[in-house]
C-alpha positions in Angstrom: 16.1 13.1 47.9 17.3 16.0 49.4 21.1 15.9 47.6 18.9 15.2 44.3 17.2 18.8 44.9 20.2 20.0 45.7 22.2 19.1 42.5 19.0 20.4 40.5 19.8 24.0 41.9 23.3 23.9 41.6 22.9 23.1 37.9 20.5 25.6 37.3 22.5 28.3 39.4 25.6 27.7 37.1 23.3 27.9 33.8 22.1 30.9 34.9 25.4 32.2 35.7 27.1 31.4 33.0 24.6 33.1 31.0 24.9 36.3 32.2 29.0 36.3 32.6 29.1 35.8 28.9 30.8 38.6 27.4 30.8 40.2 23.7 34.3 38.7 21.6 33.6 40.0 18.4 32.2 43.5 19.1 35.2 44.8 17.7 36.1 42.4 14.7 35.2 43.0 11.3 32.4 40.3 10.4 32.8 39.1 6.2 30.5 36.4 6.6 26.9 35.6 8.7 25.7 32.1 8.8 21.7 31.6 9.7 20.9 28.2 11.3 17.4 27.6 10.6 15.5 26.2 13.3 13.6 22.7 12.7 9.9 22.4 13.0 9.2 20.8 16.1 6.1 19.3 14.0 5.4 18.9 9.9 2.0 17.7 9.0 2.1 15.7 5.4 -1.6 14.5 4.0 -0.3 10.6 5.0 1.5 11.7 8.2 2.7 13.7 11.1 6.5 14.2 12.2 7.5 14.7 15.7 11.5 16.0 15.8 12.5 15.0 18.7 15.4 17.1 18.7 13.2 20.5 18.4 11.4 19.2 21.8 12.7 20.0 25.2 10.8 17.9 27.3 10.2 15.0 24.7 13.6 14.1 24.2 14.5 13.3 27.9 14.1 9.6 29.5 13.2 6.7 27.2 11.4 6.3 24.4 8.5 5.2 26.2 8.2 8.5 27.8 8.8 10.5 24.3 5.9 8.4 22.4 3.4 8.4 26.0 3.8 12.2 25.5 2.6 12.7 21.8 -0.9 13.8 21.0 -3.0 11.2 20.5 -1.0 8.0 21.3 -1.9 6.2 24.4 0.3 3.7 26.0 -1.3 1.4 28.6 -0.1 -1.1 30.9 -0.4 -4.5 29.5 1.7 -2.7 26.4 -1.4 -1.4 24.0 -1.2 1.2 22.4 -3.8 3.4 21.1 -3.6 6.1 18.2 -6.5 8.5 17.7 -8.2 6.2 20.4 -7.6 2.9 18.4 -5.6 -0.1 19.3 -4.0 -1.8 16.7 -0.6 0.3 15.9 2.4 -1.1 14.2 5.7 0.2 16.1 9.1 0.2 13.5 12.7 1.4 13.9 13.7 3.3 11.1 11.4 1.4 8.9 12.1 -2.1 10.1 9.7 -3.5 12.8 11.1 -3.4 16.5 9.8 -7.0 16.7 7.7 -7.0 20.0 4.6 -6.2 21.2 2.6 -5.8 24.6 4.9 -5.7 27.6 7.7 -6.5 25.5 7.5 -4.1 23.6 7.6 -1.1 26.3 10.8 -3.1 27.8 12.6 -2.5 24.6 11.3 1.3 25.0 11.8 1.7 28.4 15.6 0.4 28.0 16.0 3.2 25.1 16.9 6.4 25.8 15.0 8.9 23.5 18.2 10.8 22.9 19.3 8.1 20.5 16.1 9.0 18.4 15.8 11.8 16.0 12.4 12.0 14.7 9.0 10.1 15.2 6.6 9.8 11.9 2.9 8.6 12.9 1.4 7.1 9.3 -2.4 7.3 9.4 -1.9 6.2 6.1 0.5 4.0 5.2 1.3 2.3 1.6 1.0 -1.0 0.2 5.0 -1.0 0.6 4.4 -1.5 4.2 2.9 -4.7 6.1 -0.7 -4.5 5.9 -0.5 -5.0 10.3 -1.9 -2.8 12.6 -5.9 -0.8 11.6 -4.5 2.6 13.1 -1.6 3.3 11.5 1.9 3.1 12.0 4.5 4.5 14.4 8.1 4.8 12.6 10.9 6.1 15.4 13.6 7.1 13.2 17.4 7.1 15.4 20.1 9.8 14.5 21.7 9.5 11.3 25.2 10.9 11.4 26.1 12.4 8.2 29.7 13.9 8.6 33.0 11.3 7.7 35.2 10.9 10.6 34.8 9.7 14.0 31.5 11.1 15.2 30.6 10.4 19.0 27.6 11.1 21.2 27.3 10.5 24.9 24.0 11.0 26.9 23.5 10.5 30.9 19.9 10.7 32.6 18.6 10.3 36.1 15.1 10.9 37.3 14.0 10.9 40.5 10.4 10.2 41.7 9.2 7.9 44.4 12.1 5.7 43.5 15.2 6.7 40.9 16.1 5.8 37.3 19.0 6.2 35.6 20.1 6.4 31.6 23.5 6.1 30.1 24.3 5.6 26.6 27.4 6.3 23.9 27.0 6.4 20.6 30.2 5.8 17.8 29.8 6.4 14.1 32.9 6.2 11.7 32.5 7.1 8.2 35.0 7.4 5.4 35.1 6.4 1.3 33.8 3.4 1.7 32.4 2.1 4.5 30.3 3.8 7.5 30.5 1.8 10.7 27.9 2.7 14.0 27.6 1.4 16.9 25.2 2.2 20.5 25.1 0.6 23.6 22.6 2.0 26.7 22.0 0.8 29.7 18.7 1.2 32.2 18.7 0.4 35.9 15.5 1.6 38.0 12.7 0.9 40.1 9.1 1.1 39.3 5.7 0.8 41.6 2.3 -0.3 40.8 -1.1 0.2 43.1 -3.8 -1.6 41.9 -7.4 -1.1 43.7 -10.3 -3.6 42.6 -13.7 -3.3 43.8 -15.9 -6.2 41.9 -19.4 -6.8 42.1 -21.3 -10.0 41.8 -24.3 -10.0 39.8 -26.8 -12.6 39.2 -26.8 -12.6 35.2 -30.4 -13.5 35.1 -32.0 -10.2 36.5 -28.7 -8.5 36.0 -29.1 -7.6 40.1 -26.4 -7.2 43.0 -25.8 -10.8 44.9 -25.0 -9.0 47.7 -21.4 -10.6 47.5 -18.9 -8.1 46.5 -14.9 -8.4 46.5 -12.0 -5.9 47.4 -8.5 -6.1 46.3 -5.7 -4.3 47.0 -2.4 -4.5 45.4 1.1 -2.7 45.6 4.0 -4.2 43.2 7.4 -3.1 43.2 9.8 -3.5 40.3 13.5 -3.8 39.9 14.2 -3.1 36.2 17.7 -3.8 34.3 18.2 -3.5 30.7 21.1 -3.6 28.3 20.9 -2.1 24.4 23.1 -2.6 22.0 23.5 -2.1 18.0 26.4 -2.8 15.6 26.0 -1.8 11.8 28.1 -1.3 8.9 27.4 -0.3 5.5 29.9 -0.8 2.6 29.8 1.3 -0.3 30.6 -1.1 -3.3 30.1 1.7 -6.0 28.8 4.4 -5.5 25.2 3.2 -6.5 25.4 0.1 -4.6 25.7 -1.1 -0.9 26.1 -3.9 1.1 24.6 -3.6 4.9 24.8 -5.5 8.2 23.4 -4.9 11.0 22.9 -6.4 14.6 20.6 -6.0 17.5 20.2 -6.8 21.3 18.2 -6.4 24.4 18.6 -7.9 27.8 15.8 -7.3 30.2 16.1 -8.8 33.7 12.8 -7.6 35.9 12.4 -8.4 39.6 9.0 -8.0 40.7 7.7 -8.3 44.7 4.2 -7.6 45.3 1.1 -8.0 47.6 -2.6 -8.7 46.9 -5.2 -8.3 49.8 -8.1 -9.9 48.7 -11.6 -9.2 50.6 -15.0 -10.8 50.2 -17.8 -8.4 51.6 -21.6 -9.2 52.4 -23.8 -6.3 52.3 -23.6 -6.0 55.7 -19.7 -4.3 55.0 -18.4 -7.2 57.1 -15.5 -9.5 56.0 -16.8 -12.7 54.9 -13.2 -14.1 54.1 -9.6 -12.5 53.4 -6.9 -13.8 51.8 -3.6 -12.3 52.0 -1.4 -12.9 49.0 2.2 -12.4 48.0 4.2 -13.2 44.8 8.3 -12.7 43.9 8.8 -13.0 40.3 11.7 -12.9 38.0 12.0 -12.6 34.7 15.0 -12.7 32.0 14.6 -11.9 28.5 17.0 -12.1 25.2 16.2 -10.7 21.9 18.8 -10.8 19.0 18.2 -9.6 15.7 20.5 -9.7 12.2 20.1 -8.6 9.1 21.5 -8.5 5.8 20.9 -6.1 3.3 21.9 -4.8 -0.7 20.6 -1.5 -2.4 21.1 -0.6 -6.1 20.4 2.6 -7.5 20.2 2.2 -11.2 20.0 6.5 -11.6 19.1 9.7 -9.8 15.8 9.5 -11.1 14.4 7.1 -8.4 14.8 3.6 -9.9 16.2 1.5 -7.2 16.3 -1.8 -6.5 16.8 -3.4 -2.6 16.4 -6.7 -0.8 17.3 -7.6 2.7 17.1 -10.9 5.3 16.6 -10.8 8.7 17.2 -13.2 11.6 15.2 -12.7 15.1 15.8 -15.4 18.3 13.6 -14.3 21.1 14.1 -16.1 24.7 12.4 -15.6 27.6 12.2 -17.0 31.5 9.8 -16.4 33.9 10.0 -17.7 37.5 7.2 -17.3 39.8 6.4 -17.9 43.5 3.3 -17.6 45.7 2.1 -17.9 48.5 -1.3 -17.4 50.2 -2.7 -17.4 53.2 -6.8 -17.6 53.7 -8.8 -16.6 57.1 -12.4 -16.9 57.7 -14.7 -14.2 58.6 -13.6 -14.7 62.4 -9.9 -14.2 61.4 -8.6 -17.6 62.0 -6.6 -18.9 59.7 -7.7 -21.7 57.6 -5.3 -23.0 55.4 -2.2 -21.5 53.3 -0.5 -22.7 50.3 1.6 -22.0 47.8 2.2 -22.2 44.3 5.6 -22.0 42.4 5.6 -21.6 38.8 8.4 -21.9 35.8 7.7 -20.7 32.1 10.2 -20.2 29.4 9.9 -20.4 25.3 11.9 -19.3 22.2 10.9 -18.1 19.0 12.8 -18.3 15.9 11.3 -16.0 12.9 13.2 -15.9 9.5 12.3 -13.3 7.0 13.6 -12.1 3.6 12.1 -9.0 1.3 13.1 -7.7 -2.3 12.0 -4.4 -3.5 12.1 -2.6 -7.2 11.1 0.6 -7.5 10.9 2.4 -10.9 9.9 6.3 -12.0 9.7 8.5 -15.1 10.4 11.9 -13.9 8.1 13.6 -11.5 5.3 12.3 -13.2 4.4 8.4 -12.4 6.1 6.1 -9.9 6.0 2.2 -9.9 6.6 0.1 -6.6 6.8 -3.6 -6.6 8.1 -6.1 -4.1 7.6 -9.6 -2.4 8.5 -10.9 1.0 8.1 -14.1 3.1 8.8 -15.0 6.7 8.2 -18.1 8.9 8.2 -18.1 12.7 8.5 -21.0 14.8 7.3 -20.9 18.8 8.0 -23.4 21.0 6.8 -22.5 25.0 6.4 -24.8 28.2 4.8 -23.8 31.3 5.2 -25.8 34.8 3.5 -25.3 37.9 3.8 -26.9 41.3 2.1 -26.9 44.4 4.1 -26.3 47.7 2.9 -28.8 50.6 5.2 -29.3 53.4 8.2 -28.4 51.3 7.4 -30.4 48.6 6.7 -29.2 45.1 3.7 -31.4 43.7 3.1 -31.1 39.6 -0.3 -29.3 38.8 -1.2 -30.8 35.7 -4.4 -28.8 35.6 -2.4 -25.7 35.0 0.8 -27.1 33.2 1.5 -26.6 29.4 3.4 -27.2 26.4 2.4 -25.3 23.3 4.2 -25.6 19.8 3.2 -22.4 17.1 4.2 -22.3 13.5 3.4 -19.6 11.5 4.3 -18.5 7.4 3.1 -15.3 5.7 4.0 -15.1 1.8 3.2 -11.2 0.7 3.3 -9.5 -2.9 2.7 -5.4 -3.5 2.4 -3.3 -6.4 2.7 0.9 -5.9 1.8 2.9 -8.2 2.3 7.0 -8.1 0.8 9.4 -10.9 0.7 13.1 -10.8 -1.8 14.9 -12.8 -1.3 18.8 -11.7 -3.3 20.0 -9.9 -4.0 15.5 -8.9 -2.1 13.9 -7.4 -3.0 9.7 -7.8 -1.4 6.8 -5.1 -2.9 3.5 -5.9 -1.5 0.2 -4.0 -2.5 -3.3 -3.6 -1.0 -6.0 -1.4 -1.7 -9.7 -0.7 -1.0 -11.7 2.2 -1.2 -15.5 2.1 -0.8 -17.1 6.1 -0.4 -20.1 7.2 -1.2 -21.4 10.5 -0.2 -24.2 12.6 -0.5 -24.8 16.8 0.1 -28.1 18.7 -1.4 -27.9 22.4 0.9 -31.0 24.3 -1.1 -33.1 27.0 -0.6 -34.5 30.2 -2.2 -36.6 32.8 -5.3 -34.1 33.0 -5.2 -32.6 29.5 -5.6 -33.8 26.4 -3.2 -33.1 23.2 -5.1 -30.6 20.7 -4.1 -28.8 17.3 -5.1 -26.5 14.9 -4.6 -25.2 11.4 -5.5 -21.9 10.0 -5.0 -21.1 6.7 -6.1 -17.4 4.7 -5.5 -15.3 1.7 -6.4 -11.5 2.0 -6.1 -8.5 -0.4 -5.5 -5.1 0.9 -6.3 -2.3 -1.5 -5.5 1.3 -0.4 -6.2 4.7 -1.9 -4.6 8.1 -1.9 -6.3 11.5 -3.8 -5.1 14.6 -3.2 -6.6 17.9 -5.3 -4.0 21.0 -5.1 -5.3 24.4 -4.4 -2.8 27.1 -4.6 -0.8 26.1 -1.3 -3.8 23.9 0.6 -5.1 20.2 -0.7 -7.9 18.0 -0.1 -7.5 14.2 0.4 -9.4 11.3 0.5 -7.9 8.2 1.9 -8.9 4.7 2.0 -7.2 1.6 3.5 -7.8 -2.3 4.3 -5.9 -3.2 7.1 -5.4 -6.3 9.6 -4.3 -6.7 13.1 -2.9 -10.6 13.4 -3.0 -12.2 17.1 0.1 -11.6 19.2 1.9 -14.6 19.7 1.4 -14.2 23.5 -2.8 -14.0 23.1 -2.8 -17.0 21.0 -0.4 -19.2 24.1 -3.1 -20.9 26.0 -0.8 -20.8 29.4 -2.2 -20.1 32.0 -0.5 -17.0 34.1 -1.7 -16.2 37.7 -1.8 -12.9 39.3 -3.5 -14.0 42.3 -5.9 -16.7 43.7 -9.2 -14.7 42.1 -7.7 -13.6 38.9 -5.9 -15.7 35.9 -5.0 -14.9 32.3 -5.0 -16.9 29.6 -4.6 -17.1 25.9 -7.0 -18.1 23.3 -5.8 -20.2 20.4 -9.5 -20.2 18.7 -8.8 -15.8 17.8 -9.0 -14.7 14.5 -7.5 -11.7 12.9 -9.3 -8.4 13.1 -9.6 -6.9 9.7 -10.8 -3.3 9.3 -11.5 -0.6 6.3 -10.7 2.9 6.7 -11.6 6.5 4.9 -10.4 10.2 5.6 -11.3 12.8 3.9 -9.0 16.4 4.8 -8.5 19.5 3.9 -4.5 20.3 4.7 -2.9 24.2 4.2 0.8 23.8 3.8 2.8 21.9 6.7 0.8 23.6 9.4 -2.6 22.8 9.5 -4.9 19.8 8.7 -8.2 19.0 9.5 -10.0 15.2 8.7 -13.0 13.3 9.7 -12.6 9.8 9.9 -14.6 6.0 10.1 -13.2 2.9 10.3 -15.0 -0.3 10.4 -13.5 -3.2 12.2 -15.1 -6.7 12.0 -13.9 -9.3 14.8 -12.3 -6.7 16.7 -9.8 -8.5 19.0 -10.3 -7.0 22.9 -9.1 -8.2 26.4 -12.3 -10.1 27.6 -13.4 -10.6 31.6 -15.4 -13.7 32.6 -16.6 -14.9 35.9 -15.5 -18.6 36.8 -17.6 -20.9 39.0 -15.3 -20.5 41.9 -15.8 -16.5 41.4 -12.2 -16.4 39.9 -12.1 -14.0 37.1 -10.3 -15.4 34.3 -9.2 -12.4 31.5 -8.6 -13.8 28.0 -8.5 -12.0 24.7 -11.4 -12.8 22.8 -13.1 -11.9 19.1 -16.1 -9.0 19.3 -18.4 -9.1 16.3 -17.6 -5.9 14.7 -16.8 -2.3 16.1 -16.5 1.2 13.9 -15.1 4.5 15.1 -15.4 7.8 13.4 -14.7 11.8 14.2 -13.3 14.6 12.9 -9.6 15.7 13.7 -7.7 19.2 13.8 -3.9 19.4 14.0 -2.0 22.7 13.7 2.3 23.1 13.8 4.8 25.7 14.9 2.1 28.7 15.0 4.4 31.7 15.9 2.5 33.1 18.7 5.7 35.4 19.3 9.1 35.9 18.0 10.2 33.1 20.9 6.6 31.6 21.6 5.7 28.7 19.0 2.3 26.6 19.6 1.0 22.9 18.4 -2.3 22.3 18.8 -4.1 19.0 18.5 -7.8 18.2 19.1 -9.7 15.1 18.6 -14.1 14.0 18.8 -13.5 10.4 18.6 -16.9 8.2 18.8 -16.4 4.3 19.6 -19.0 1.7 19.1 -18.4 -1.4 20.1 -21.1 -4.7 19.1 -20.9 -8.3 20.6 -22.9 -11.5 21.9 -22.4 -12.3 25.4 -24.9 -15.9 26.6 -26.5 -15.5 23.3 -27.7 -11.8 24.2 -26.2 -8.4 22.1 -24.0 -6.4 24.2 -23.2 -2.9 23.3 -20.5 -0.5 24.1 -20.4 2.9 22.8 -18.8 6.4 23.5 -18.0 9.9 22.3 -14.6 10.7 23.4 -12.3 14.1 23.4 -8.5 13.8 23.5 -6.4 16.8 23.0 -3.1 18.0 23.2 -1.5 21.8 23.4 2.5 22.0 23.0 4.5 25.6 23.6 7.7 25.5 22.9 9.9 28.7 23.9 13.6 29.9 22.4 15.0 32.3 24.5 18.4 33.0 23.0 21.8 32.2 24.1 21.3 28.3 24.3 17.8 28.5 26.3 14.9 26.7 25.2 11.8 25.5 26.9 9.0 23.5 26.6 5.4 23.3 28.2 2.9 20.5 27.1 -0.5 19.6 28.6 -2.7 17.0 27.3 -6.2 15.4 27.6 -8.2 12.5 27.4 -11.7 12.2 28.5 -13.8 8.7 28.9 -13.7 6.0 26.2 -15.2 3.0 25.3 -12.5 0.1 24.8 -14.7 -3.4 24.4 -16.2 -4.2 27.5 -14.1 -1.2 29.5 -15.1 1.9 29.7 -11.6 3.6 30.4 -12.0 7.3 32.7 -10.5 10.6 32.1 -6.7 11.5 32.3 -5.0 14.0 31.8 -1.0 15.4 32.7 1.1 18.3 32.2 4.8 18.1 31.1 7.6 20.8 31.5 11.4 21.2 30.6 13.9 24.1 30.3 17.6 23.8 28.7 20.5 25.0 28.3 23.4 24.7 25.2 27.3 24.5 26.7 30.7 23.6 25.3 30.1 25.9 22.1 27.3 24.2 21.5 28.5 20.5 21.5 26.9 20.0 24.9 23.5 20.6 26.8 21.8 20.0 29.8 18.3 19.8 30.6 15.9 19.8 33.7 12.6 18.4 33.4 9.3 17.1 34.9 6.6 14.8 34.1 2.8 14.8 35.5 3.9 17.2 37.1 0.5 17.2 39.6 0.7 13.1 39.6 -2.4 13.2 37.4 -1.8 10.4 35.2 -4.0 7.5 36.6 -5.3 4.3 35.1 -8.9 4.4 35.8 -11.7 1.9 34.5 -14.9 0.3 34.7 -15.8 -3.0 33.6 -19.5 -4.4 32.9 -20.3 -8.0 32.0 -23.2 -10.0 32.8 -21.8 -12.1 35.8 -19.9 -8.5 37.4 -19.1 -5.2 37.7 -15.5 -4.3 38.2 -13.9 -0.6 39.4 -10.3 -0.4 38.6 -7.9 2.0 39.8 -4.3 1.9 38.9 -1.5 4.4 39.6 2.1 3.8 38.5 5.3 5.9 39.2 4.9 8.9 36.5 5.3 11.8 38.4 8.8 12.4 38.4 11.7 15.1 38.0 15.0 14.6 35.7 18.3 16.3 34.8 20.4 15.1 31.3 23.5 16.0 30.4 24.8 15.1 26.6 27.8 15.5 24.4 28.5 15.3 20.7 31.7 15.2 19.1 32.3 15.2 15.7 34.7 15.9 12.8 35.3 15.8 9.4 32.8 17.1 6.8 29.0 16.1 5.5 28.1 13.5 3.4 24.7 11.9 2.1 23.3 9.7 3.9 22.8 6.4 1.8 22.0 4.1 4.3 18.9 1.3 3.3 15.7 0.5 5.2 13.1 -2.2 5.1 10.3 -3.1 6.7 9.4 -6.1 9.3 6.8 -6.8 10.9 5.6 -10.2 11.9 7.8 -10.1 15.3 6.4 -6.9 16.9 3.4 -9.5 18.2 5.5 -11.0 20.4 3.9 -10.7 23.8 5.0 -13.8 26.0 
């Protein structure tokens, strides 16, 4: 630790140095020419989104994408891999337009693995067309990577290490080769580093029928440790047939190897504050996963004007394997030990999705836009769990807990766009369908029987832009239908076990959440925007807590009747508070309301919530930047949790070298290790406090390198849009 600290002021000593040993070459030449480089907003607010350069930001730019998207106003990233956006779950995650294919934990591996240098920009869609997948009620989250513009050999290296209870490290390289008529990239990046988790439980038992204490309560007491190695790479070339056509391809990869160790102390307390029984339990895990992804696609420009036409097939395999040992050992309130056994447990699956798009758009002028396009994707899941019980070095098969689950799934989609502009209106109408079909085969055993089930839907998703001009301000009014389908993962009935008093499961009976939503804001230019908002989900899909006869609690996500959420909004952008001192502000009243039955009785849920965010960014001159960001979140209601405050505060300085081509940066995150998981949990049979702290708090230093030659070009390159594989979550 202490060489780490050391390094960190050797760097900044030479920085420093070097800035004040520059000296003056061109005093005494005769300047002909003066070239301004404008400065990028570090934020542009557009009446159907917000853009976040990443490459303006200090501080946002450094570690992995995880940490760049955890840090923007608004967007909260737990645990299990939910993310929230204006304090709703529900987002849709994409890669330069196409979907990143995962979800849940999955989903922040692929993040994690991904340094944020390799991104440029990050677009958050409150309002997203009928082009895109109707997926996700809150919006979508587009992370747009670097495009490199300039023919030649471009090159971009990037190195990271952070350092807080345990170290990280980044590296990645970047190649891009563009000439006449092709333009070839290519990234690889690799992640090696160790993560903590301490969990603290404190549940108590309540009798459901007078809604009193039993007098029965339980402690536990976790600590996990994680050993984290991940591989990314991409390969893409684009061909340039004419010069209105092109022909793409594109591959993907992530390998993910985690290695987790941890402990659960497990205590059952009388009211007396007396040990009644404890259990000491510890579990070694490893897990391996593979995701591949390739695509094909063509674009056609038919002329300058807009009229295009684009169509593009994509290939996903997803495989995953999950080893699992425990053991536990149980003593009675005397402390003698009673029994111990152990459990050893083997899941792995692959999914197969195949998806294809076409796309035509047509336009006359700047006055009226048409958008049409079709798509169709199938998905195939095939997953088998296998437990066994250890007993004098024999493994036993538990068929109670064993599984083998089959899922097929097929989503047929048709869109029409339609753009008019009527100065001082300006008209988006858009509809989409979505036909799905739904098939799941549950395999038996000895204990279980075989089950199936069919699901089959058609819905329509109308959406709704207006916007009213007014010198340089507009108002809008926005309305959306949107759907969040069940993650893959949620719909696996396996059973996973964390310890002996707490299992997850999936449910195969959930049903997609649909929800309709309306803004109305008044926006004044590209730097300020303020909206009040209401959304109205109906069976709102939530991670749902219930009390087993043995007092095991078994966490499943389940369908709520209905929830709505509304509150007004205020985001400003690059406010000049000096000549070097630029400000983003954004502020948020967000008021959840959550309705279900729980043993025939209605349970409520509600909550007004604050969450804001204040950003400074600082330009010194002479290649040094910095950046301070604090943000805020105060309680909110999420289903049957009521989540607590958190807040954290974010810092980074840097430092252009190398004429520019290089830079290094020092940085720190939760900086006073303020960043806790916090939550309480009410249902009839318990009441649950929950505190969680993970290793946030951290110091880094990056160094990164471009090099590049030749000259600019346009950039030509084609996007689309997937989206059925970001719910993958096994």
């Amino acid at each position: 630790m202490c060489k780490v600290y050391l390094l960190l002021l050797s760097i900044i000593y030479l920085s420093v140095s070097s800035l004040w040993a520059q000296t003056d070459t061109i005093a005494d030449q005769k300047i002909e020419e003066v070239v301004v480089i404008a400065k990028l907003p570090s934020v542009q607010i557009q009446p159907d989104k917000t853009t976040f350069r990443l490459d303006a930001s200090v501080a946002r730019n450094q570690g992995s994408l995880y940490d760049a998207l955890r840090g923007l106003p608004g967007v909260i990233v737990n645990n299990d891999g939910t993310i929230m956006l204006n304090g709703q779950s529900g987002v849709n995650v994409l890669m330069d337009g196409k979907s990143t294919y995962l979800s849940g934990q999955e989903l922040i591996n692929l993040l994690k693995s991904t340094p944020a240098t390799t991104a440029e920009k990050i677009d958050i869609i409150t309002h997203p067309s009928s082009r895109y997948d109707a997926s996700g009620n809150s919006g979508v989250i587009d992370i747009h990577t670097r495009k490199i513009k300039l023919r030649g050999a471009n090159i971009m290296l990037n190195g990271n290490f952070t350092q807080g209870r345990y170290s990280t490290g980044y590296g990645s390289a970047s190649l891009n080769y563009r000439n006449e008529k092709f333009n070839m990239f290519a990234t690889y990046s690799y992640y090696q580093g160790q993560e903590y988790d301490e969990l603290n439980i404190a549940r108590v038992f309540v009798d459901p029928r007078t809604s009193e204490d039993t007098g029965l309560n339980l402690h536990q007491d976790s600590y996990r440790r994680d050993l984290n190695k991940m591989h990314y790479y991409r390969f893409g070339l684009d061909y340039y047939l004419t010069n209105r056509s092109t022909l793409g391809f594109t591959f993907d990869g992530n390998h993910y190897d985690k290695h987790r160790v941890g402990t659960m102390d497990s205590y059952f307390k009388t009211l007396r504050e007396q040990s009644d029984s404890t259990r000491y339990t510890w579990n070694d895990s490893r897990k391996k996963t593979t995701n591949l992804t390739a695509g094909v696609n063509f674009t056609h420009k038919f002329d300058s004007e807009g009229k295009r036409l684009d169509a593009s097939f994509d290939y996903l395999r997803f495989k995953y394997n999950d080893n699992q040992f425990q053991h536990d050992v149980f003593y009675d309130a005397t402390f003698d030990r009673q029994k111990r056994d152990s459990l050893q447990g083997h899941m792995n699956g692959i999914l197969n999705l195949y998806t294809g798009q076409v796309n035509l758009a047509l336009s006359h002028g700047d006055k009226w836009s048409l958008d049409a396009g079709a798509k169709t994707s199938f998905v195939k899941l095939d997953n088998s769990a296998n437990y066994a019980d250890v007993l004098n070095g024999e493994y036993i098969y538990n068929a109670s807990i064993s599984n083998c689950f089959v899922y097929e799934e097929n989503i047929n989609a048709g869109y029409l766009q339609l753009k008019a502009d009527f100065k001082p209106i300006h008209i988006e109408a858009g509809l989409r369908v979505e036909n799905t079909r739904v098939t799941g085969k549950q395999s038996g055993n000895s204990l279980q029987r075989d089950s199936s089930f069919t699901q089959h839907y058609t819905n329509v998703f109308p959406t709704l832009l207006v916007l009213f001009s007014i010198r340089e301000s507009s108002l809008s009014l926005f309305y959306g239908r949107r759907i969040v389908r069940p993650d893959y993962g949620d719909l696996n009935p396996f059973i996973y076990i964390f310890d002996d008093y707490t299992y997850e499961q999936g449910n195969t009976m959930l049903k997609p959440q649909l929800s309709n939503n309306l803004e109305f804001a008044y926006i004044h230019k590209t730097l300020f925007k303020a909206s009040f908002f209401f959304t109205h989900i109906h069976d709102v899909i939530v991670k749902s807590f219930s009390l087993m006869d043995d007092n095991r609690i078994l966490v499943s996500p389940a369908n709520y009747s209905s929830a709505f959420s509304l509150g007004p909004r205020i985001s400003t952008s690059n406010l000049p508070f000096t000549s070097f001192w630029d400000i983003n502000v954004n502020a948020s009243a967000i008021y959840n309301h959550f309705r279900w039955l729980a043993d025939g009785e209605e349970q409520v849920s509600k909550r007004l919530a604050f969450v804001g965010g204040f950003n400074n960014l600082f330009s010194f001159g002479k290649g040094w930047s910095a950046e301070l960001n604090v943000s805020y979140r105060s309680k909110i209601a999420a289903g049957q949790a009521l989540m607590a405050p958190v807040w954290q505060m974010d810092a980074g300085i840097k430092k252009q070298i190398l004429k520019g081509k290089g830079s290094i940066q020092l940085y720190a995150r939760d900086i006073f290790n303020t960043y806790n998981r916090n939550m309480d949990v009410v249902t009839p049979d318990q009441k649950a406090f929950v505190k969680e702290h993970e290793s946030q708090s951290l110091i880094g230093i990056s160094f990164s390198y471009r090099f590049n030659s030749g000259y600019n070009a346009k950039e030509s390159r084609s996007k689309n849009s997937i989206d059925e594989s970001k719910r993958i979550n096994l």
